[in-house]
N, CA, C and O of each residue as an XYZ file, in Angstrom:
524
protein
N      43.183    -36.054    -24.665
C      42.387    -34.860    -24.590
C      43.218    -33.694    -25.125
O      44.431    -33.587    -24.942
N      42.487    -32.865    -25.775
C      43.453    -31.559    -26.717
C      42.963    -30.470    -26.107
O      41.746    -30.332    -26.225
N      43.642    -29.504    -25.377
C      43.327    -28.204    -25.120
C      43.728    -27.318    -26.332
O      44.601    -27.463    -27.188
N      42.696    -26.245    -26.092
C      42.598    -25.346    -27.542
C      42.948    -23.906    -26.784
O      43.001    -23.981    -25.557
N      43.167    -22.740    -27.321
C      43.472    -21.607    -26.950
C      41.965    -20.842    -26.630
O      41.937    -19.631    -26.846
N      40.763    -21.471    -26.145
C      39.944    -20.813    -26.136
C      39.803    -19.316    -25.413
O      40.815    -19.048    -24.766
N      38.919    -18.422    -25.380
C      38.878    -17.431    -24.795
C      38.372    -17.899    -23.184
O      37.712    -18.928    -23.033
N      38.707    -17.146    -22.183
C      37.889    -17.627    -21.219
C      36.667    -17.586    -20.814
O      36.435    -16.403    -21.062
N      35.804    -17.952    -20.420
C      34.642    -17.049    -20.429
C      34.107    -16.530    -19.110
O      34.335    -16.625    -17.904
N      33.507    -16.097    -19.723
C      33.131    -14.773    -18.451
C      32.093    -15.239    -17.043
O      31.489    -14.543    -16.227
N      32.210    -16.654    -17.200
C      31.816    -17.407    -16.022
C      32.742    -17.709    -15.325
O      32.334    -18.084    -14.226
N      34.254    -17.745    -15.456
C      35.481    -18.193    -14.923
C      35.751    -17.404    -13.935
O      36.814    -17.566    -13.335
N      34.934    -16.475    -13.586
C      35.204    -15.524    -12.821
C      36.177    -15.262    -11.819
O      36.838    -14.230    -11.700
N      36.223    -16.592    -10.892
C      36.948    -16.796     -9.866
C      38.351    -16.847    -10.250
O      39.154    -16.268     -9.518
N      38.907    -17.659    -11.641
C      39.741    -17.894    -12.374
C      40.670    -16.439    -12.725
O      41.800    -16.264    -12.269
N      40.115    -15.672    -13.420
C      39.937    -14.335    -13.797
C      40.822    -13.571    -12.897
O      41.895    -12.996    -13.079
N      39.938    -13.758    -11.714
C      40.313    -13.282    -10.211
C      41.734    -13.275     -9.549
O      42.364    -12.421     -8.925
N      42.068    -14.981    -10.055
C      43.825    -15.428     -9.524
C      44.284    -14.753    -10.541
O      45.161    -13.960    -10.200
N      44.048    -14.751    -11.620
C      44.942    -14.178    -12.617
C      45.240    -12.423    -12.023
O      46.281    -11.788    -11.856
N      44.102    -12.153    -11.871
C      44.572    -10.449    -11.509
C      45.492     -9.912    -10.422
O      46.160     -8.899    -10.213
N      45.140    -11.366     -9.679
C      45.810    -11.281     -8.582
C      47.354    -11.573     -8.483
O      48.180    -10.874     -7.896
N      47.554    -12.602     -9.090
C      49.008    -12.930     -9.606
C      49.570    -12.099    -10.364
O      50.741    -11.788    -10.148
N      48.852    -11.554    -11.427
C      49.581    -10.219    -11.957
C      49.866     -9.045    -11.058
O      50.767     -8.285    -11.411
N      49.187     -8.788     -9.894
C      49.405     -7.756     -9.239
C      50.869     -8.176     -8.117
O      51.595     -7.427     -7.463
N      50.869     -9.695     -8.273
C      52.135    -10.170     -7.600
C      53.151     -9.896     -8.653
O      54.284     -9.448     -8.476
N      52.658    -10.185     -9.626
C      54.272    -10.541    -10.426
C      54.696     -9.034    -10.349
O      55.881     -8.926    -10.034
N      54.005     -7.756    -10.564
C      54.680     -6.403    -10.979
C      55.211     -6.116     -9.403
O      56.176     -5.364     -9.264
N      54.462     -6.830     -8.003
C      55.083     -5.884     -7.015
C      56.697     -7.109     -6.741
O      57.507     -6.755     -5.885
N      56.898     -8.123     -7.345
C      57.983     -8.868     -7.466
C      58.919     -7.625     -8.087
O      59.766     -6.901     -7.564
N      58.311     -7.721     -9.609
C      59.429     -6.508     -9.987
C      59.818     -5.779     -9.711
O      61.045     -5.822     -9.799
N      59.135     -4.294     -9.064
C      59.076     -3.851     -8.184
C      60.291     -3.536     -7.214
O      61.145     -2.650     -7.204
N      59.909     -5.053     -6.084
C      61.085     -5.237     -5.516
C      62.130     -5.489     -5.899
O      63.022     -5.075     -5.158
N      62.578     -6.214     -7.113
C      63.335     -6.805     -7.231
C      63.574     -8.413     -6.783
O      64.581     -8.951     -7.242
N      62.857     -9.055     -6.070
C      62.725    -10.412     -6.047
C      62.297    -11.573     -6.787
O      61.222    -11.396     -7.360
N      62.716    -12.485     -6.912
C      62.318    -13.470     -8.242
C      61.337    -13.811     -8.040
O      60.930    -14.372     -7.023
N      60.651    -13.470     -9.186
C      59.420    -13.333     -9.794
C      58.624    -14.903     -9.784
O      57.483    -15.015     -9.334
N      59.284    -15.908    -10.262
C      58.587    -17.422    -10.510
C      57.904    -17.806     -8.860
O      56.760    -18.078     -8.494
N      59.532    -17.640     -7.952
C      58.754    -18.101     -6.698
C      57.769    -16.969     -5.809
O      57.051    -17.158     -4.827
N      57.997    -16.010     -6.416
C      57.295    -15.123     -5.278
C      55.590    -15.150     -6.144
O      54.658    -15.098     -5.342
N      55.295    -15.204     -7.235
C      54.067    -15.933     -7.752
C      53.428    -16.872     -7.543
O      52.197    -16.861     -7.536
N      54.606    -18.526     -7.192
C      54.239    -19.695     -6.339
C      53.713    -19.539     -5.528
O      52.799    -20.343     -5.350
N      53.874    -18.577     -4.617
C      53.720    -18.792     -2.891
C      52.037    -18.717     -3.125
O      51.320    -19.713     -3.030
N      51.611    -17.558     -3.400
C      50.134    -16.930     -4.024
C      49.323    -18.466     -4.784
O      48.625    -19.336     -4.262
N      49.774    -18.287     -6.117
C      49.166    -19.372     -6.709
C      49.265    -21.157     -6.139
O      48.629    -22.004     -6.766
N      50.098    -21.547     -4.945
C      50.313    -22.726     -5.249
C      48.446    -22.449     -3.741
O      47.449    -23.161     -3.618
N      48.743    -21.491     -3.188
C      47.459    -21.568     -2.451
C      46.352    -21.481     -2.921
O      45.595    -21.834     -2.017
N      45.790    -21.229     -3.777
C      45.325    -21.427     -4.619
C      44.759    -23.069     -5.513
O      43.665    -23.225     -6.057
N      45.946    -24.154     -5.415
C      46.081    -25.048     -5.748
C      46.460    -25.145     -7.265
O      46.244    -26.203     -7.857
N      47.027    -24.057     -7.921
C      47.283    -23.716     -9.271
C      49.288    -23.094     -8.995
O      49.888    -22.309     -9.729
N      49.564    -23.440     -8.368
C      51.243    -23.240     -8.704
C      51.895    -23.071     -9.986
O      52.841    -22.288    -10.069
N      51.433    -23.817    -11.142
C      51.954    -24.590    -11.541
C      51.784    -23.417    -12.469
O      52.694    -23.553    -13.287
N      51.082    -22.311    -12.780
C      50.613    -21.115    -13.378
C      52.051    -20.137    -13.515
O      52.411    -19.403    -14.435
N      52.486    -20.355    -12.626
C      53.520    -19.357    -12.281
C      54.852    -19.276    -13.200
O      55.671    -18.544    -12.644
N      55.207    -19.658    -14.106
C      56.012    -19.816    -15.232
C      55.046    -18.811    -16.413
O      55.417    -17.726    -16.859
N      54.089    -19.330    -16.658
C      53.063    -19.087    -17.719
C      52.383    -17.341    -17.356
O      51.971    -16.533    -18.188
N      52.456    -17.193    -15.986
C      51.714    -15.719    -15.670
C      52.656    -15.103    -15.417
O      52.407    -13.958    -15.040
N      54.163    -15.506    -15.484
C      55.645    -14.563    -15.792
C      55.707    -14.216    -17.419
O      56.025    -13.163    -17.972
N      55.338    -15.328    -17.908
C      55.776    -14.642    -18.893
C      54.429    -13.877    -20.154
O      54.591    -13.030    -21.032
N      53.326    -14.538    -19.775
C      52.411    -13.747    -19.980
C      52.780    -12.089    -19.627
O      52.756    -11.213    -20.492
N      53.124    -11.845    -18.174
C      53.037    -10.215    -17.878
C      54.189     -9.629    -18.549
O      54.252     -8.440    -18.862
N      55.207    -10.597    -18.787
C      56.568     -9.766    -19.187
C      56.043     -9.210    -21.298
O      56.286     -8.274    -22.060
N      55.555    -10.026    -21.319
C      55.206     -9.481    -22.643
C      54.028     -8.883    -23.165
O      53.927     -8.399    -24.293
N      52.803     -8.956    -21.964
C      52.221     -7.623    -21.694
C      53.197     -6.577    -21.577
O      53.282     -5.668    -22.403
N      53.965     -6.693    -20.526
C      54.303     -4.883    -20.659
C      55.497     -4.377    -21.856
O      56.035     -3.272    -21.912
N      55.689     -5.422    -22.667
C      56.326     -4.710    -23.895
C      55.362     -4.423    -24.419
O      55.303     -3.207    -24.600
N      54.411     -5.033    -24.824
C      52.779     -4.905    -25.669
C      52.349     -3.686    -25.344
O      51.824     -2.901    -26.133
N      52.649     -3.410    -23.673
C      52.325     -1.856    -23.578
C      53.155     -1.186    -23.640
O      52.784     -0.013    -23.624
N      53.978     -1.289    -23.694
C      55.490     -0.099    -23.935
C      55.275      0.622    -22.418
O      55.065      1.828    -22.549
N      55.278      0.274    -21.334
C      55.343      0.666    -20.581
C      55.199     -0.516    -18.937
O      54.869     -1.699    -19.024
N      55.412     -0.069    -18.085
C      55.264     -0.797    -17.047
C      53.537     -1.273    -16.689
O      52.857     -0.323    -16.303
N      53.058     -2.158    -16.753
C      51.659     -2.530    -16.216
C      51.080     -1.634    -14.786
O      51.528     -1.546    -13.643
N      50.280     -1.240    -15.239
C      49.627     -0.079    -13.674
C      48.667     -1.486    -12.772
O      48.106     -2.450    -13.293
N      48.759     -1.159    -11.434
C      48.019     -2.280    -10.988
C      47.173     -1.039    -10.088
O      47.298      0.185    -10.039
N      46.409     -1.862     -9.525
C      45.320     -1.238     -8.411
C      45.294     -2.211     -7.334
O      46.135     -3.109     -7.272
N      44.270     -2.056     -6.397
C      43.878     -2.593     -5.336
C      42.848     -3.033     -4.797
O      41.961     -2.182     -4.876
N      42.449     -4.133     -4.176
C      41.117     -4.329     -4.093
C      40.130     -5.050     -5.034
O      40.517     -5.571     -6.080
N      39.161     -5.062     -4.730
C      38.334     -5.394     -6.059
C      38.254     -4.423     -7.279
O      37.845     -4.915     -8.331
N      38.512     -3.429     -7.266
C      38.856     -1.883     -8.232
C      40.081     -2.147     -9.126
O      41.230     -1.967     -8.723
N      39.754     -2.615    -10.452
C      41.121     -2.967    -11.470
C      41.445     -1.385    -12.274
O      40.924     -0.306    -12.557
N      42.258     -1.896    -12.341
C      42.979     -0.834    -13.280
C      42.685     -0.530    -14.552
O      41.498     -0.759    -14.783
N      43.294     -0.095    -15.504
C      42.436      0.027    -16.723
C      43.757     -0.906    -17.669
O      43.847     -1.178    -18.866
N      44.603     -1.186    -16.551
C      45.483     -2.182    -17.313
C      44.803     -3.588    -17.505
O      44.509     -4.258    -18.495
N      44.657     -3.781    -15.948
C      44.251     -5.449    -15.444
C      42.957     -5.812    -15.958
O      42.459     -6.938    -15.966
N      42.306     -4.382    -16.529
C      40.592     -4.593    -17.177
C      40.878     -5.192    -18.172
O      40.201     -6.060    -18.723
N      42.144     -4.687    -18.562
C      42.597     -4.815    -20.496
C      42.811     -6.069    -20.417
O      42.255     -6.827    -21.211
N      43.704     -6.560    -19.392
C      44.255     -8.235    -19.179
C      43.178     -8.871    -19.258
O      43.099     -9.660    -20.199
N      42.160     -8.770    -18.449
C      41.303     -9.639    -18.273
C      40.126    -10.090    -19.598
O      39.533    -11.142    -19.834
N      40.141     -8.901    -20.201
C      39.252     -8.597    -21.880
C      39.832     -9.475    -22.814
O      39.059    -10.089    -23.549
N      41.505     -9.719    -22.970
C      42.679     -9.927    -23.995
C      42.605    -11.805    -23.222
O      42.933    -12.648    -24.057
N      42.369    -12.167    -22.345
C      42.483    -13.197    -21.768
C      40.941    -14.248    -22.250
O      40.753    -15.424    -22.563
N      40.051    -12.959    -22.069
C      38.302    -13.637    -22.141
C      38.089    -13.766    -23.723
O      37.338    -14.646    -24.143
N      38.693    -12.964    -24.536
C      38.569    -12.622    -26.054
C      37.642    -11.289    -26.150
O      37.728    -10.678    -27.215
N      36.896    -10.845    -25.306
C      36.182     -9.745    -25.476
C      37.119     -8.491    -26.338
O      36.740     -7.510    -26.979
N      38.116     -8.878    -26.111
C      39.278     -7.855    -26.937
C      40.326     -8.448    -27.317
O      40.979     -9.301    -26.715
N      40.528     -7.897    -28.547
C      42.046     -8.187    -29.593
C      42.786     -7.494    -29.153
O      42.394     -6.581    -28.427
N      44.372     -7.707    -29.485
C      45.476     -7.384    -28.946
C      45.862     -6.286    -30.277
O      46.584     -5.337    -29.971
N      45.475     -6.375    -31.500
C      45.949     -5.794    -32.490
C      44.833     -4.629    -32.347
O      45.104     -3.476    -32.684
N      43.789     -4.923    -31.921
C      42.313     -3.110    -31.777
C      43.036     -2.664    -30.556
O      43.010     -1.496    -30.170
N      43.608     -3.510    -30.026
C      43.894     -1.926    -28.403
C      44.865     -1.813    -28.064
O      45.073     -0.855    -27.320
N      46.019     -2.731    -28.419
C      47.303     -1.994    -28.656
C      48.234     -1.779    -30.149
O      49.247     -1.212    -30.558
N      47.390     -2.442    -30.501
C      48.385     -1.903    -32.129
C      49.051     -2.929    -32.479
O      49.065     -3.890    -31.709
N      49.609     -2.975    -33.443
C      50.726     -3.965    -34.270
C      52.055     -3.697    -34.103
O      52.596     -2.860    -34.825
N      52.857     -4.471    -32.984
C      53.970     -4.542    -32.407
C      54.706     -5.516    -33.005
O      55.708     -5.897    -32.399
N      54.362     -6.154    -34.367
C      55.221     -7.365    -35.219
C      55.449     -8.555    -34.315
O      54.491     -9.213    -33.908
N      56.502     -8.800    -34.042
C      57.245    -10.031    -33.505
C      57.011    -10.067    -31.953
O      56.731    -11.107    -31.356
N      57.152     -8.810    -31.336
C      56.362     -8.851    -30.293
C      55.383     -8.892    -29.454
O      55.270     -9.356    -28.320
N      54.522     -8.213    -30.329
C      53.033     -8.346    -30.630
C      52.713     -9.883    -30.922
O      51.772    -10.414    -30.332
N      53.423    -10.536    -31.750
C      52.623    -12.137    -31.964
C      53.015    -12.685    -30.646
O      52.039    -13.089    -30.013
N      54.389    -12.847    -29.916
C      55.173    -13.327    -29.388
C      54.043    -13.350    -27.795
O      53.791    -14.249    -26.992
N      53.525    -11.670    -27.911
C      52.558    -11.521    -26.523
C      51.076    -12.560    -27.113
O      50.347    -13.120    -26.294
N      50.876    -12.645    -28.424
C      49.207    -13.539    -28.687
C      49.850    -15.114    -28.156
O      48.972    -15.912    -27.825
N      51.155    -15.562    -28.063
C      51.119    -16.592    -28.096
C      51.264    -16.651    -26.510
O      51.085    -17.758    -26.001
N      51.546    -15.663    -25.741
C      51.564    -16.181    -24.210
C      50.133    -15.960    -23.784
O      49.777    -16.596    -22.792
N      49.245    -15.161    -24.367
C      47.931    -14.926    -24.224
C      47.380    -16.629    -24.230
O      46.761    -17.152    -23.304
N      47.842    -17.401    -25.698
C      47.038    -18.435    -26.172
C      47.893    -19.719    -25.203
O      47.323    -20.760    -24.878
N      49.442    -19.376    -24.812
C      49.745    -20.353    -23.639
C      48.707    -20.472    -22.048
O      48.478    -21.391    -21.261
N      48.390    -19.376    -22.114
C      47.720    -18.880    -20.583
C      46.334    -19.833    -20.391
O      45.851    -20.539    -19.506
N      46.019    -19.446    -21.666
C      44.534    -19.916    -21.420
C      44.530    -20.956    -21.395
O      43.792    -21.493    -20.569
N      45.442    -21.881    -22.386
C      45.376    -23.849    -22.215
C      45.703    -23.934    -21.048
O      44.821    -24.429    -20.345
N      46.897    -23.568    -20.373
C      47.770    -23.970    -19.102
C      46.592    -23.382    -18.082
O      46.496    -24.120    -17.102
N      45.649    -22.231    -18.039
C      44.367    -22.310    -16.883
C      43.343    -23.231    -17.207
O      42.827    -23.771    -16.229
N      42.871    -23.586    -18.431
C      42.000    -24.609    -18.470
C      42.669    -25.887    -18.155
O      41.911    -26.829    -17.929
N      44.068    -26.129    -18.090
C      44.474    -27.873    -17.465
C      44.177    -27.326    -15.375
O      43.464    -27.818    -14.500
N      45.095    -26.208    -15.385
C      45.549    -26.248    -13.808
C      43.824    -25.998    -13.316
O      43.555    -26.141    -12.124
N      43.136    -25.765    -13.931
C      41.230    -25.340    -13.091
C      40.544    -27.056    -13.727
O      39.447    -27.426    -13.309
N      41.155    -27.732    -14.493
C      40.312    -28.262    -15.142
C      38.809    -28.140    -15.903
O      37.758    -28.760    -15.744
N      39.174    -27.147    -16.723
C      37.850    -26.325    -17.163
C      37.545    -27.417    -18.433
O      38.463    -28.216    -18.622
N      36.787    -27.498    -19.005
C      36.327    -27.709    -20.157
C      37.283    -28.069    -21.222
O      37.616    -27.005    -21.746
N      37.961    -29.183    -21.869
C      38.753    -28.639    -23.206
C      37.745    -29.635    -23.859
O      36.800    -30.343    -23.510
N      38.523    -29.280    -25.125
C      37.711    -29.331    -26.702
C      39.016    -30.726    -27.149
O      40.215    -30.762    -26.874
N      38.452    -31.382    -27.648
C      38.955    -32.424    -28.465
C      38.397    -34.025    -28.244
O      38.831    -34.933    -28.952
């Protein structure tokens, strides 16, 4: 079976959901200062998706070069206008080159953890692949 980099779609909702949520772990990891892989585990392995937690480190770490700045999080069901962006750049509803610009090597470097994310959630959800 071949997983493809598809976009997610906007039925994954729940999916969507861990992701925002794990991102809002990984920045308050940083934050603290505590390592980031396991303090993501704890979250995602409840979940039954652990295994995310490599892939949504380094997804966020190259979001926030992509943004030249630290990722803003929020609270609640109320996202940010960061985690909106994550979630758009994740679904395909948005390109990485229309809303943040052309960052060269870093910029590709963030499409390819974008296009790691999405195979590695369609194995750990068992969503749909193509092949």
């Amino acid at each position: 079976m071949t997983y493809v980099s598809l976009p997610l779609a906007s039925g994954s909702v729940a999916v969507l959901s861990i992701i925002v949520n794990a991102a809002r772990r990984w920045r308050e990891a940083r934050d603290m200062g505590v390592a980031i892989q396991p303090h993501l585990f704890v979250s995602l392995a409840q979940e039954g998706c652990g295994i995310l937690a490599p892939v949504i480190d380094s997804l966020m770490h190259f979001y926030e070069i992509a943004l030249r700045r630290p990722m803003r999080t929020a609270c609640g069901e109320v996202l940010s206008h960061d985690e909106d962006l994550l979630i758009e750049l994740l679904s395909g509803t948005k390109q990485r080159r229309a809303c943040l610009g052309d960052s060269g090597d870093m910029g590709d470097a963030f499409d390819t953890a974008l296009m790691s994310t999405r195979i590695m959630v369609r194995m750990a959800f068992s969503l749909p692949a193509i092949g």
